[in-house]
N, C-alpha and C positions, 0 to 999 in steps of 0.2 A: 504494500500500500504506500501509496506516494507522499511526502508530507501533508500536501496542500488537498489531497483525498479525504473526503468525509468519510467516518466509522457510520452513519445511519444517512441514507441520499435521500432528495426530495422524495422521487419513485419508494424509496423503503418507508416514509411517511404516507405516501397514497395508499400501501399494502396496507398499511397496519391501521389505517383510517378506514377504509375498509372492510377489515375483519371486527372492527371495532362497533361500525354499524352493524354487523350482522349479530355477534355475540350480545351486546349490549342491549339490543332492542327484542332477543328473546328472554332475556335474564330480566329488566325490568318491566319488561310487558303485564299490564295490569297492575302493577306497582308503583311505576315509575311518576311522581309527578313533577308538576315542572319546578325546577331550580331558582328559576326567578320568581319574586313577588315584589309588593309594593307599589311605588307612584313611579316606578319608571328606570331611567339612566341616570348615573352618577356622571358629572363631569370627572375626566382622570387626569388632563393636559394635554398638550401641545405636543407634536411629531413632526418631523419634517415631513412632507408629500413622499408617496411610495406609486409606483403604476399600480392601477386596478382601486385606488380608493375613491370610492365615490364625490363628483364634485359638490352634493352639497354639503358634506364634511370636511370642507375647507374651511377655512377664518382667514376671511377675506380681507378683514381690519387689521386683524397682526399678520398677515401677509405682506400689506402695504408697507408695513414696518420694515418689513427685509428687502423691498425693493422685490418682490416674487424669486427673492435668492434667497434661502430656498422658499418653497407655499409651505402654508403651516395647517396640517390637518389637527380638529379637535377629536379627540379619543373619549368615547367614554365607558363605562364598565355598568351592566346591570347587576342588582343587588344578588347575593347568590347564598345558597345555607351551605357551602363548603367551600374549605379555601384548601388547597393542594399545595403542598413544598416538598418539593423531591431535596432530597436531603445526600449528594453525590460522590464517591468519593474520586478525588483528581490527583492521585498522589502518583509519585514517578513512575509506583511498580504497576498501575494498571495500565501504564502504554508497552510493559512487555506482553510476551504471549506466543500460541506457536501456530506453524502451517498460515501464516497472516492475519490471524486473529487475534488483535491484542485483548487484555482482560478491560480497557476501556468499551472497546466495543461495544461488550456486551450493554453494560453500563449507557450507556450510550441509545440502543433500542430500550432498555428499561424505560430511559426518560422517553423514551419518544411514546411509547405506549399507556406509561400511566400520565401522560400528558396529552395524549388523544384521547383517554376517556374523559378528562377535564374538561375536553372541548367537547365532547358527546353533550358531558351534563352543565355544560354552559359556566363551568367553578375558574375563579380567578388559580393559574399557574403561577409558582414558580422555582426558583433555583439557588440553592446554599452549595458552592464544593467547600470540600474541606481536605486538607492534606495528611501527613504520616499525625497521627496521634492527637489529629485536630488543633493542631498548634497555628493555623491559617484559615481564617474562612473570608467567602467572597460572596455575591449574591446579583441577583436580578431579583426585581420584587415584583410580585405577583400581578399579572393581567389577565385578559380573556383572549382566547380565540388562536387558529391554527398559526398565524403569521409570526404570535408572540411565542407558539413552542418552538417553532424554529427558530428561533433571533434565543431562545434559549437552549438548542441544540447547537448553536453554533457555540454559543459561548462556554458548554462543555467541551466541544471538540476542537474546539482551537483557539480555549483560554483567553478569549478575548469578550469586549463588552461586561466584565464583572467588576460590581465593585467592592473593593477590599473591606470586609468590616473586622472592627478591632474583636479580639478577643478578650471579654471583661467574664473577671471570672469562672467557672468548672463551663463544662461543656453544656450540662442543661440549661442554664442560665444565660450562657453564650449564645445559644440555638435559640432561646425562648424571647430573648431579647429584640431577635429581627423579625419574631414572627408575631403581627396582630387579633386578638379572638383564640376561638379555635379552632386547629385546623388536623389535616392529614398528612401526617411526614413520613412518607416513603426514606427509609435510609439503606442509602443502595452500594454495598462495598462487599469485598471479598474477606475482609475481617483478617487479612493476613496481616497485622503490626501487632506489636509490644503490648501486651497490658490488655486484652480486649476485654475482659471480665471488669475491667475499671469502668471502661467506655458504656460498657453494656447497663451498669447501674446506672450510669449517668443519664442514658438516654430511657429506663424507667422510671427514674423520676418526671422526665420530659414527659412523659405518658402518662402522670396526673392528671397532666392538664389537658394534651393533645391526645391525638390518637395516631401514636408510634406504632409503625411493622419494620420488620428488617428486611430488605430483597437480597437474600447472601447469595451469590455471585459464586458458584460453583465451579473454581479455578483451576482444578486441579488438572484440567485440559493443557493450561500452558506449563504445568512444569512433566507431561507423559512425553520425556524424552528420548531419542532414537540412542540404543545401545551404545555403551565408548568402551575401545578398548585398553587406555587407557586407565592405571593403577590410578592414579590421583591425578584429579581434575582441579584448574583455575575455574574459581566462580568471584562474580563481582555481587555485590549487595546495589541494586537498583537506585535504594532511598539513599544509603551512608556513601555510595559509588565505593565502600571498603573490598579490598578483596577477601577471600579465603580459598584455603586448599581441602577437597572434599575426599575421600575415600571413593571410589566406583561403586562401590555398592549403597552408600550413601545418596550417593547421587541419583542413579537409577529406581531408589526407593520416595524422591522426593515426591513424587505424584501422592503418592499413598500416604504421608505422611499429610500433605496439605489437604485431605479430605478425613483425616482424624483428625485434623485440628478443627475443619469448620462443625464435624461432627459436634466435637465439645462446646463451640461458640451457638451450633442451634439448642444444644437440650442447656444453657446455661441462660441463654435468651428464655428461653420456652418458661425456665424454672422461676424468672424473673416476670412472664406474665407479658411477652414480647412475643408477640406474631412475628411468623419465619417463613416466606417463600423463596427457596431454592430455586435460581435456573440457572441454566447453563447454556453454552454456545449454539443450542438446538434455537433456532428462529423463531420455527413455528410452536413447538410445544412450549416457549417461555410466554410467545406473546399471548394464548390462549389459556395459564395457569395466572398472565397476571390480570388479564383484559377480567376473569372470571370472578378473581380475589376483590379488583378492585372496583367491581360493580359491588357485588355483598357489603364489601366493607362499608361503603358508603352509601349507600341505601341503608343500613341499619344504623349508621349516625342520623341519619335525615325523617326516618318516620321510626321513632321511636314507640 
């Protein structure tokens, strides 16, 4: 894959908007009602003009202001009973991975799926990454509609448009601080760092308030590596770029090891009262186990 190559392309948002109509409108059929109420649209701000937006969503007055360099379209956002934050993880080691598949990837179709149901049920998106041990976080804050998942798929895939938010205080309070109300925070990581039984409390506490799942990211694809004959192998550490010298049998065992680790991080989730879907580099069976979680889930926040 090329640098400048998207891990999820427009075409793999058409797929998965697609299967999203299909699934979604048998699953809440007869259930489902509408996500909007009230008196109407909220004003959200000012955008520059895009092709395809409508001309009478321009502002024509603070248009004039820029001299029509650029038109300035009005945005605004209907009230909605859910608000979505996929909760991402963007740290070095998910841009490895094997046969062209990096562990972002996956990640990557995560956001774009549980961000097309958003748009299904009409809920404000958006976007936290967070790095090795949550020591960085960055964000896009939540809108509506398909144009806005993409402008936050891009900002996953090529780190750009996020803005840096400090980190005050432990992780729950960190996270809890940039998000308004309550909401749905998908956290979407392979759970491969230091300490995750820390992490994992932290994010039940978050789940007093919110309604926390973990999408764990079933990684162990990118370390089932091809045979070495080689006694002792150079390996480099992703996050520390530290190297180390591995034993061959060590090595050819790491596949197996990294799916007893996430083993322990789902039943220690599980123990903490933390919803856990597993997917993995499979397309269609991930997009189909989350499109189906993330209808349920959210319809049983919504009609209580």
């Amino acid at each position: 894959m090329s640098d400048d190559a998207p891990y999820v392309s427009l075409a793999d948002v058409t797929e998965i908007e697609l299967l999203i109509l299909r699934r979604m409108r048998a699953v809440t059929l007869g259930q489902h009602r509408s996500s909007a109420h009230g008196g109407g649209f909220d004003f959200h701000g000012l955008r520059d003009w895009q092709p395809g937006d409508r001309p009478s969503s321009i502002d024509w007055a603070q248009s004039t202001l820029t001299n029509m360099s650029p038109m300035l379209v009005r945005e605004f956002e209907q009230p909605s009973t859910a608000l979505v934050f996929a909760i991402a993880d963007i740290s070095a080691s998910t841009r490895c991975g094997a046969a062209g598949t990096p562990i972002a990837a996956v990640i990557a179709r995560v956001i774009a799926t549980i961000g097309m149901s958003a748009v299904f049920f009409q809920d404000p998106f958006g976007l936290v990454t967070f790095d090795e041990g949550f020591a960085h976080l960055a964000a896009i804050r939540p809108r509506s509609g398909k144009r806005h998942l993409i402008r936050c798929l891009d900002a996953y895939q090529f780190e750009r448009g996020l803005e840096p938010e400090p980190r005050v205080g432990d992780i729950s309070k960190a996270l809890g601080g940039h998000i308004r109300g309550t909401a749905l925070l998908p956290v979407i990581s392979d759970f491969l760092f230091e300490h995750p039984d820390e992490i994992l409390r932290e994010l039940s506490l978050l789940n007093q308030t919110h309604d926390v799942f973990l999408v764990l990211i079933d990684s162990a694809f990118a370390f089932d590596l091809p045979d070495a004959s080689a006694g002792w192998i150079e390996t480099v550490d992703a996050e520390t770029g530290r190297p180390r010298t591995m034993r061959r049998r060590d090595f050819m065992q790491l596949a197996e090891r990294v799916r007893e680790w996430q083993d322990r991080v789902q039943r220690t989730a599980r123990d903490l009262d933390l919803d856990v879907v597993r997917v993995g580099p499979d397309k269609a069976q991930a997009d189909v186990a989350l499109t189906e979680f993330v209808a349920e889930r959210r319809l049983r926040k919504t009609h209580p």
